[in-house]
MARDOZA-296791 format. One record per residue (C-alpha): residue number from 1; residue in three letters; x, y, z. Coordinates in steps of 0.05 Angstrom, whole numbers, always signed. Example, Ala and Ser with C-alpha at 12.3 -4.5 7.8 and 13.67 -1.06 7.14 Angstrom:
rec k:1 | r:ALA | east:+246 | north:-90 | up:+156
rec k:2 | r:SER | east:+273 | north:-21 | up:+143
END
This chain:
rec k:1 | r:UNK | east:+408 | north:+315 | up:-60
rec k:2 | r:UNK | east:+348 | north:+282 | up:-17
rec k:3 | r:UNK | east:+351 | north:+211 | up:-17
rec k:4 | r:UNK | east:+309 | north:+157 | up:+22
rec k:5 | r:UNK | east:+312 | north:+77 | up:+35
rec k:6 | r:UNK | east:+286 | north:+42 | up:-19
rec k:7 | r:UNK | east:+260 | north:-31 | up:-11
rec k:8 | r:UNK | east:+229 | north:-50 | up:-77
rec k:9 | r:UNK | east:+215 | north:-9 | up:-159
rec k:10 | r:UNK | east:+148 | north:-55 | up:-171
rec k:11 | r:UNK | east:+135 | north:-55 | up:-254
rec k:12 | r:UNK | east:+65 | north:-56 | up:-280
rec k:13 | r:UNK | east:+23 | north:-56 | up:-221
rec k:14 | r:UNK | east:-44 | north:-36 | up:-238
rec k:15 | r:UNK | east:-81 | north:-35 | up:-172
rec k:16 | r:UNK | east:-43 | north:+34 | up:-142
rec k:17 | r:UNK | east:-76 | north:+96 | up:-179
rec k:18 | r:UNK | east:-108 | north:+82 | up:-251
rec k:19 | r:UNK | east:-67 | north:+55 | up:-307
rec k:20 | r:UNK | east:-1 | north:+23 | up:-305
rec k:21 | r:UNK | east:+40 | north:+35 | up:-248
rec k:22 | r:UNK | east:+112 | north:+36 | up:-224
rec k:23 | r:UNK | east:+104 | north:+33 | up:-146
rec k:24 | r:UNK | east:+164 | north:+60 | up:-113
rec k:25 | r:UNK | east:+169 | north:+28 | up:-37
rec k:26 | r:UNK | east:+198 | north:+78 | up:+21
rec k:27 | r:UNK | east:+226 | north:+42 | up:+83
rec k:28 | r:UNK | east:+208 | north:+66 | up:+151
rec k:29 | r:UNK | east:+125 | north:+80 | up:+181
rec k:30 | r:UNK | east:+116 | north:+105 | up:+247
rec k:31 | r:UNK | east:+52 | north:+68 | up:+255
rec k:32 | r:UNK | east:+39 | north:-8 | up:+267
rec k:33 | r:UNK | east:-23 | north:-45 | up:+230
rec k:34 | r:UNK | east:-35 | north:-113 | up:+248
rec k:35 | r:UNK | east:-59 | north:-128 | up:+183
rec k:36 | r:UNK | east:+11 | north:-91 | up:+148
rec k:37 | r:UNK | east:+25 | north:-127 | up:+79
rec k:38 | r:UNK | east:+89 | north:-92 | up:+70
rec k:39 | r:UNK | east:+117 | north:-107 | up:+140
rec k:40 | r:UNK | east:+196 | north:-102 | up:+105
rec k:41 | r:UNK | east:+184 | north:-30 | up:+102
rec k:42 | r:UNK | east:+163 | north:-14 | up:+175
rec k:43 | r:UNK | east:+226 | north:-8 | up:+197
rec k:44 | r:UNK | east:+266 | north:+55 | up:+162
rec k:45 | r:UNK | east:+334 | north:+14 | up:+165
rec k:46 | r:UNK | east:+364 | north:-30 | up:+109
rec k:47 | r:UNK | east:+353 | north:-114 | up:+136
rec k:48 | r:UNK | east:+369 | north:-179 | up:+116
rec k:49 | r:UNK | east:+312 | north:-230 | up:+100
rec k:50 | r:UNK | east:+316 | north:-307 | up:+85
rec k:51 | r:UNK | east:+269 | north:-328 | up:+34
rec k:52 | r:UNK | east:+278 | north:-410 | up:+64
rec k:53 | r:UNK | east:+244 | north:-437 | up:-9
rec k:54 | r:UNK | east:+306 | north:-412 | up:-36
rec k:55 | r:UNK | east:+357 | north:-441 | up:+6
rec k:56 | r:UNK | east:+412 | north:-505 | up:-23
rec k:57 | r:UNK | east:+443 | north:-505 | up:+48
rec k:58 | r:UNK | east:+507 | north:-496 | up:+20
rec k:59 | r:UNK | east:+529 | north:-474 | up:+81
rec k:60 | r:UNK | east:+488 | north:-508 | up:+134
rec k:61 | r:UNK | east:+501 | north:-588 | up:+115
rec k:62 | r:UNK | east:+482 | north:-605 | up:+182
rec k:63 | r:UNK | east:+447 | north:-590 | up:+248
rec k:64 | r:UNK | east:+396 | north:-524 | up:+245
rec k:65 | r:UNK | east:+361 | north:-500 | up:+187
rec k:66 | r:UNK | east:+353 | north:-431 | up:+201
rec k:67 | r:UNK | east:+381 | north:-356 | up:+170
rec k:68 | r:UNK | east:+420 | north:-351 | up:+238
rec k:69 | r:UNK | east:+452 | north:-413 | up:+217
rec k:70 | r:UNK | east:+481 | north:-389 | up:+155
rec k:71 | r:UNK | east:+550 | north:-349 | up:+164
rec k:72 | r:UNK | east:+536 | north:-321 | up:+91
rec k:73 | r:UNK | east:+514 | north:-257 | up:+78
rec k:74 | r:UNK | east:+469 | north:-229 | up:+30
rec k:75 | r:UNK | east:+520 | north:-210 | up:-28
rec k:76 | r:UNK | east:+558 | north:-273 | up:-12
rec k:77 | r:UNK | east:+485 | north:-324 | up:-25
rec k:78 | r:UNK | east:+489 | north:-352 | up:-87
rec k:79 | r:UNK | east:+403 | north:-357 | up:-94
rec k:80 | r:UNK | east:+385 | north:-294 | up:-65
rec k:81 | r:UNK | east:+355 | north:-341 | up:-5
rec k:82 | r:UNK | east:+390 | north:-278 | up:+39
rec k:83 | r:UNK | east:+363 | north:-216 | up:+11
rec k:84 | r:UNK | east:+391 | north:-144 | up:+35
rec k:85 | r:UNK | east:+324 | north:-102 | up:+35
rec k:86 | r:UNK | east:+339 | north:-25 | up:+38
rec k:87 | r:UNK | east:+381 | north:+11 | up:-6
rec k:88 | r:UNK | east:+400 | north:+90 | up:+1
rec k:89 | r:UNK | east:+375 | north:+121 | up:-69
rec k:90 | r:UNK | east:+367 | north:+191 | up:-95
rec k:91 | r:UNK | east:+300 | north:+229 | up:-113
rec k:92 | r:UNK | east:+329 | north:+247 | up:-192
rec k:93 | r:UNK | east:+359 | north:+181 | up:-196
rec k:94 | r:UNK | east:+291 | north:+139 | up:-185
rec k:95 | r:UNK | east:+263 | north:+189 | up:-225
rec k:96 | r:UNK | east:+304 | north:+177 | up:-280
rec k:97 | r:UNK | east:+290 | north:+98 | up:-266
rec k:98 | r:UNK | east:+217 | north:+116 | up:-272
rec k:99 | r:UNK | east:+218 | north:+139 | up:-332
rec k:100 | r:UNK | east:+243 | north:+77 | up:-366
rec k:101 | r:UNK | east:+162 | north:+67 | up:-365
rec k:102 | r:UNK | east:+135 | north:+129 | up:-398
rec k:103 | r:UNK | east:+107 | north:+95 | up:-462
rec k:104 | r:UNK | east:+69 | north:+45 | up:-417
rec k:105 | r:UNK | east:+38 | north:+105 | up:-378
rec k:106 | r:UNK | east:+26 | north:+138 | up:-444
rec k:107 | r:UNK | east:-8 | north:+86 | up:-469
rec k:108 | r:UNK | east:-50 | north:+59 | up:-404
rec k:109 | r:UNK | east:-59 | north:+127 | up:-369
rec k:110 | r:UNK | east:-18 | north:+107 | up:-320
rec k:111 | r:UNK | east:+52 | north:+134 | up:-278
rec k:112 | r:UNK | east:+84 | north:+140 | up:-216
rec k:113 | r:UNK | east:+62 | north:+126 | up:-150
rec k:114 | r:UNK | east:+99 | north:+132 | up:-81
rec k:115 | r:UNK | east:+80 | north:+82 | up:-19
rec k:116 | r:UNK | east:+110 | north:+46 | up:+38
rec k:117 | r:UNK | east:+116 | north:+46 | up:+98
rec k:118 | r:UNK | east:+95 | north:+116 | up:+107
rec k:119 | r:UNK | east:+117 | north:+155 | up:+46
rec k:120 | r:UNK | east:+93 | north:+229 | up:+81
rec k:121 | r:UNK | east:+146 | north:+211 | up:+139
rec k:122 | r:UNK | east:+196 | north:+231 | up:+89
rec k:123 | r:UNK | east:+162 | north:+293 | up:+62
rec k:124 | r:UNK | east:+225 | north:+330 | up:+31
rec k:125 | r:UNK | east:+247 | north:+257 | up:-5
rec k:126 | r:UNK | east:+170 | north:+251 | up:-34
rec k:127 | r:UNK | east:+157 | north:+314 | up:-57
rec k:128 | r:UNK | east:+236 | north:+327 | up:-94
rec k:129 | r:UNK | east:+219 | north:+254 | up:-130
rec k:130 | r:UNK | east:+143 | north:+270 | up:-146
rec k:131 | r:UNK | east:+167 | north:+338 | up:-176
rec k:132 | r:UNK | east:+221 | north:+300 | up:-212
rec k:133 | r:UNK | east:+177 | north:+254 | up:-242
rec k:134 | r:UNK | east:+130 | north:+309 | up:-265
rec k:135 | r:UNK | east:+180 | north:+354 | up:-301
rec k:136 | r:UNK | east:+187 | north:+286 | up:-345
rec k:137 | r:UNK | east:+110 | north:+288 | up:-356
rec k:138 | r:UNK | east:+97 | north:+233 | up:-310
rec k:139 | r:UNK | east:+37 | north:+235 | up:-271
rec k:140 | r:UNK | east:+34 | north:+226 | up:-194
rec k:141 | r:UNK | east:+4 | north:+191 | up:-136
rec k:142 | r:UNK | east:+15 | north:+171 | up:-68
rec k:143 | r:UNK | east:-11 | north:+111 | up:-21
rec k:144 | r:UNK | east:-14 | north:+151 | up:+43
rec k:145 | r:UNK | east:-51 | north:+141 | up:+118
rec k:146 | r:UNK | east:-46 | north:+223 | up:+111
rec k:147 | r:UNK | east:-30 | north:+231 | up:+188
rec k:148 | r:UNK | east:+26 | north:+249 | up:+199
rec k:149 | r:UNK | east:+47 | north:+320 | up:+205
rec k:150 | r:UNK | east:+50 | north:+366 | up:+127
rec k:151 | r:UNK | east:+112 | north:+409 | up:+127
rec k:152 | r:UNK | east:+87 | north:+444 | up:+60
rec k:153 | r:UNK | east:+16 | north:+420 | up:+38
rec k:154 | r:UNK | east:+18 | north:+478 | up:-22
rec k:155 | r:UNK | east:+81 | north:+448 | up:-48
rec k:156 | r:UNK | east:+54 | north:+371 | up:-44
rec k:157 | r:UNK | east:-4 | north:+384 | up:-78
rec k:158 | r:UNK | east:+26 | north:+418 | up:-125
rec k:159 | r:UNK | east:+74 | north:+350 | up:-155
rec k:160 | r:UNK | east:+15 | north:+294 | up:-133
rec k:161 | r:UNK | east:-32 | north:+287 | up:-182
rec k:162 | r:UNK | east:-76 | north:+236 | up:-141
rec k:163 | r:UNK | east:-76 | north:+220 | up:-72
rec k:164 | r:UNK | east:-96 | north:+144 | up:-47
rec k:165 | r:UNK | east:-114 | north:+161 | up:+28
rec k:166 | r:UNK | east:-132 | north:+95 | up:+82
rec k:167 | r:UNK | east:-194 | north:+96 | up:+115
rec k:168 | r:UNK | east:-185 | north:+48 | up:+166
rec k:169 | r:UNK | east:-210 | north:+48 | up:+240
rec k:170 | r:UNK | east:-261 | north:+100 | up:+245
rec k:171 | r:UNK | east:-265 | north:+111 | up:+317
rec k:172 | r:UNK | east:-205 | north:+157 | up:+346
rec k:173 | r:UNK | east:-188 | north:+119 | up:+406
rec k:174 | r:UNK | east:-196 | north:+47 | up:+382
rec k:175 | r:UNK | east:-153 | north:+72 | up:+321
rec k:176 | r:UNK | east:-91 | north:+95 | up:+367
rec k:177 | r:UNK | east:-94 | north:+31 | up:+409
rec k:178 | r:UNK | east:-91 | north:-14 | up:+355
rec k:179 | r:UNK | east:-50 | north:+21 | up:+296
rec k:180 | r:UNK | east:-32 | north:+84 | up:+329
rec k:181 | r:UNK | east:-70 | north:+130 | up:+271
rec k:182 | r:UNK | east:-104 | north:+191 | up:+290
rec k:183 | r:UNK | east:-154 | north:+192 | up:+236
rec k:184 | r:UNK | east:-168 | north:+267 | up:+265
rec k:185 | r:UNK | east:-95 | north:+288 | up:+236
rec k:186 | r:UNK | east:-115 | north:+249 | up:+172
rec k:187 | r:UNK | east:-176 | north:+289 | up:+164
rec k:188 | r:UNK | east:-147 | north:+359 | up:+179
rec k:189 | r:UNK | east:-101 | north:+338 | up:+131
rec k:190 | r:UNK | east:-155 | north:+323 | up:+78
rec k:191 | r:UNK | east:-196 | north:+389 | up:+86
rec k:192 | r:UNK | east:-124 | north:+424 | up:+69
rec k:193 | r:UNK | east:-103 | north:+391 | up:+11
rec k:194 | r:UNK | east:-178 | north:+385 | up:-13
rec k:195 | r:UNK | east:-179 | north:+465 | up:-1
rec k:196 | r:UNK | east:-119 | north:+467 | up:-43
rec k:197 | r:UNK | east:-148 | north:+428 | up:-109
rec k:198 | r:UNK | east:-124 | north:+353 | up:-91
rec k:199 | r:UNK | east:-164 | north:+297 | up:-114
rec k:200 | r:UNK | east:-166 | north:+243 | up:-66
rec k:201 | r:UNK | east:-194 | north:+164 | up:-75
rec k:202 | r:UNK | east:-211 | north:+136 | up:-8
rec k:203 | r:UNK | east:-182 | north:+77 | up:+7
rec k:204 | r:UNK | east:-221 | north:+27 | up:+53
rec k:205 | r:UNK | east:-190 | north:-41 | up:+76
rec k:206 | r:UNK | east:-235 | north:-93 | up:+99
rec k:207 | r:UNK | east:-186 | north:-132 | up:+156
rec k:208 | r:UNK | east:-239 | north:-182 | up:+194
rec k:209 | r:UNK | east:-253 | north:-165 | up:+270
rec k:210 | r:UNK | east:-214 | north:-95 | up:+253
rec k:211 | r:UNK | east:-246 | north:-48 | up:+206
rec k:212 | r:UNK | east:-303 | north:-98 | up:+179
rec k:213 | r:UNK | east:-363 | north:-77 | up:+224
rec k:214 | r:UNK | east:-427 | north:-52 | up:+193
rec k:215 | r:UNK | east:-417 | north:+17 | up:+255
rec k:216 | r:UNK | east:-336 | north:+22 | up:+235
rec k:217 | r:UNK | east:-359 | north:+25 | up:+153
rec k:218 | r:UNK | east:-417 | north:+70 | up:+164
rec k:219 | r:UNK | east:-373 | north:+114 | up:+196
rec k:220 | r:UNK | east:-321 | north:+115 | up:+142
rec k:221 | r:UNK | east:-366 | north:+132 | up:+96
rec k:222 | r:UNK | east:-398 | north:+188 | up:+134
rec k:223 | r:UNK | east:-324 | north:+216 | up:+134
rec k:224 | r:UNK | east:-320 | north:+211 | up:+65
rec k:225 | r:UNK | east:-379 | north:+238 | up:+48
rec k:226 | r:UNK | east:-370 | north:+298 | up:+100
rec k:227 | r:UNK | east:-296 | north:+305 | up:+65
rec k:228 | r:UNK | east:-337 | north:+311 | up:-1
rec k:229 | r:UNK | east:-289 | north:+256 | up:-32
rec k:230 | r:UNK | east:-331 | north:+212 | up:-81
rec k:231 | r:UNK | east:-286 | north:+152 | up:-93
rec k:232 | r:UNK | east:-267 | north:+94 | up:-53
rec k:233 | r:UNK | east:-231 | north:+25 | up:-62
rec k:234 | r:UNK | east:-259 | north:-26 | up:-13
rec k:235 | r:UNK | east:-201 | north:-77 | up:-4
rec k:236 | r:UNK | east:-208 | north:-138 | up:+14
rec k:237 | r:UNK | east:-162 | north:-174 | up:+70
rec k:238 | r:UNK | east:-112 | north:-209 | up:+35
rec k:239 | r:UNK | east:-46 | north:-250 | up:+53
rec k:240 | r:UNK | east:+5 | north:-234 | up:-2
rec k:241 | r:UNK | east:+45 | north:-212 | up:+59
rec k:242 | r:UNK | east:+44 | north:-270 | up:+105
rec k:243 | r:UNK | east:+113 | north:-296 | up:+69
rec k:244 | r:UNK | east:+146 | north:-232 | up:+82
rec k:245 | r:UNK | east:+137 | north:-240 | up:+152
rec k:246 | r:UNK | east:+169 | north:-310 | up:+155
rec k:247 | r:UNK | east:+226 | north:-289 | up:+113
rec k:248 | r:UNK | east:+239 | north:-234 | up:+163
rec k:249 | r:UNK | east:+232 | north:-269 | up:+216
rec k:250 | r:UNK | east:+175 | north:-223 | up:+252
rec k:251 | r:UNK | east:+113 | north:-257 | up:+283
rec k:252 | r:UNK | east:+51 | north:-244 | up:+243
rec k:253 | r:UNK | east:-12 | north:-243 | up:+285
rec k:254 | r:UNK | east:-55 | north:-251 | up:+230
rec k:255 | r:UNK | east:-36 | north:-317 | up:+194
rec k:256 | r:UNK | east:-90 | north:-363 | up:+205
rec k:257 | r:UNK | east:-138 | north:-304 | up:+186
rec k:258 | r:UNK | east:-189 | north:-322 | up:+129
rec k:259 | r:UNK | east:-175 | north:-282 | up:+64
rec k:260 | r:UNK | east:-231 | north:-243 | up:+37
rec k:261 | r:UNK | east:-268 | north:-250 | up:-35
rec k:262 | r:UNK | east:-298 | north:-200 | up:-73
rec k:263 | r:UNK | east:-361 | north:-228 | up:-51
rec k:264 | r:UNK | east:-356 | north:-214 | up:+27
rec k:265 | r:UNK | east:-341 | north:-139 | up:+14
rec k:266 | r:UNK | east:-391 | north:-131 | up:-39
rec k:267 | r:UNK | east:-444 | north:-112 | up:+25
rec k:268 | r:UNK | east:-388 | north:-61 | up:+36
rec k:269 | r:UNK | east:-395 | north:-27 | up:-34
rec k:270 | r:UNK | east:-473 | north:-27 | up:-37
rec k:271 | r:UNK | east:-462 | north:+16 | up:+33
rec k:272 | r:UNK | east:-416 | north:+60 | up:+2
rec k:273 | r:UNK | east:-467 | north:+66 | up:-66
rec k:274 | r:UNK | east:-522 | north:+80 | up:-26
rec k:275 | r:UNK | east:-482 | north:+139 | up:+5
rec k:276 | r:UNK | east:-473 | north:+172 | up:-66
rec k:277 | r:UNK | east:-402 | north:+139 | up:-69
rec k:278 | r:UNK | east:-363 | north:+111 | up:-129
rec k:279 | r:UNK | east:-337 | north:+44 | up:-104
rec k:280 | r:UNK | east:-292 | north:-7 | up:-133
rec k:281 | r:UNK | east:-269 | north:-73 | up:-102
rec k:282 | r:UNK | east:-186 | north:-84 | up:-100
rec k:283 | r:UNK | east:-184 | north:-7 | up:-128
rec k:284 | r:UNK | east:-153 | north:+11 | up:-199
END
């Protein structure tokens, strides 16, 4: 039985592969974006967050106000201010959780999708759950930087209906200095499952003074068009994850960083229409 660490079974999403979605988070990545959303799930083992707008002080009536302060642990909190993020669960058994949604999917066109973290660092966990969730007529999709090494590419095409593939830093070098990506593995990677009948959506975020250059877009979408992929989702830097960081207690570089609107990427799609390409803003 394959099982992986599981931070988080997000209901109704509808921004994660067409449809209604249940997102299913994996725990661990071996890369490092500055701009991460989901920075609970870079590291692969189970931790404890404090979520401080939560907290009564029931056990800290005096002196510091802090999670190292508190003697209690997660299980013993009585407002989930301490939060155990991580548990160990079972490819059939999220399945089976999945399913729980199936009329929704019915209805919307919508199913399953596996992110993280990296969901492709646990390639025997992903594919064992996506091939669950297909024998119960679910359909499939991951979130994926696609560069990491493919044990079995057949077999992973084969139970993902969809895959939602980053296209972040274009050039090589720049990209292992700052996230440590090889967008060369990504795109070897593409040209195989491609070969093998995947259908891929490019996914471009727009992270200011990172990714948003007129040179690092062009060259994004000269990949995808080389790639022959015809759909991308242009992103827009958000910071939904700038709480996560303070309840875990990890610095976040990026916090004073201006979000985006639809507006400043919409430059971004005309490039990407002009190219031949199917964009969307925020992705569906």
């Amino acid at each position: 039985m394959t099982t992986a660490t599981i931070t988080n079974v997000q209901r109704f999403s509808l921004h994660d592969g067409g449809g209604i979605r249940t997102v299913v988070f994996v725990k661990g990545c071996p890369f490092r974006c500055p701009w991460c959303c989901n920075p609970e799930n870079l590291s692969p083992k189970p931790q404890e967050v404090w979520h401080r707008s939560l907290c009564i002080r029931c056990s800290m009536r005096s002196g510091e106000f802090s999670a190292e302060a508190c003697p209690k642990s997660a299980a013993e909190c009585p407002t989930g201010a301490k939060e155990l993020l991580g548990i160990e669960r079972s490819a059939e058994e999220l399945a089976e959780e999945c399913q729980r949604d199936a009329v929704f999917y019915e209805e919307s066109g919508g199913g399953v999708t596996l992110s993280g973290g990296e969901c492709l660092s646990y390639q025997g966990f992903a594919e064992e759950f996506l091939q669950y969730c297909k024998e119960r007529g679910m359909r499939t999709a991951i979130e994926t930087t696609l560069a990491v090494p493919l044990a079995d590419a057949e077999k992973l095409v084969a139970c993902c209906d969809l895959f939602l593939v980053d296209f972040k830093i274009a050039d090589r070098e720049r990209s292992m200095e700052t996230t440590g990506i090889d967008p060369d593995v990504r795109d070897k990677n593409l040209r195989r499952i491609i070969g093998l009948g995947a259908r891929v959506v490019g996914r471009m975020p727009i992270i200011p003074g990172f990714t948003d250059s007129r040179g690092n877009v062009s060259q994004n979408v000269a990949s995808l068009v080389e790639l022959g992929i015809t759909r991308v989702d242009v992103l827009p830097f958000h910071q939904l994850g700038k709480g996560k960081y303070d309840a875990a207690g990890m610095d976040y570089a990026l916090k004073d960083m201006r979000q985006l609107s639809v507006d400043d990427i919409e430059w971004v799609i005309r490039l990407c229409e002009s190219a031949g390409l199917h964009a969307m803003a925020n992705g569906g």
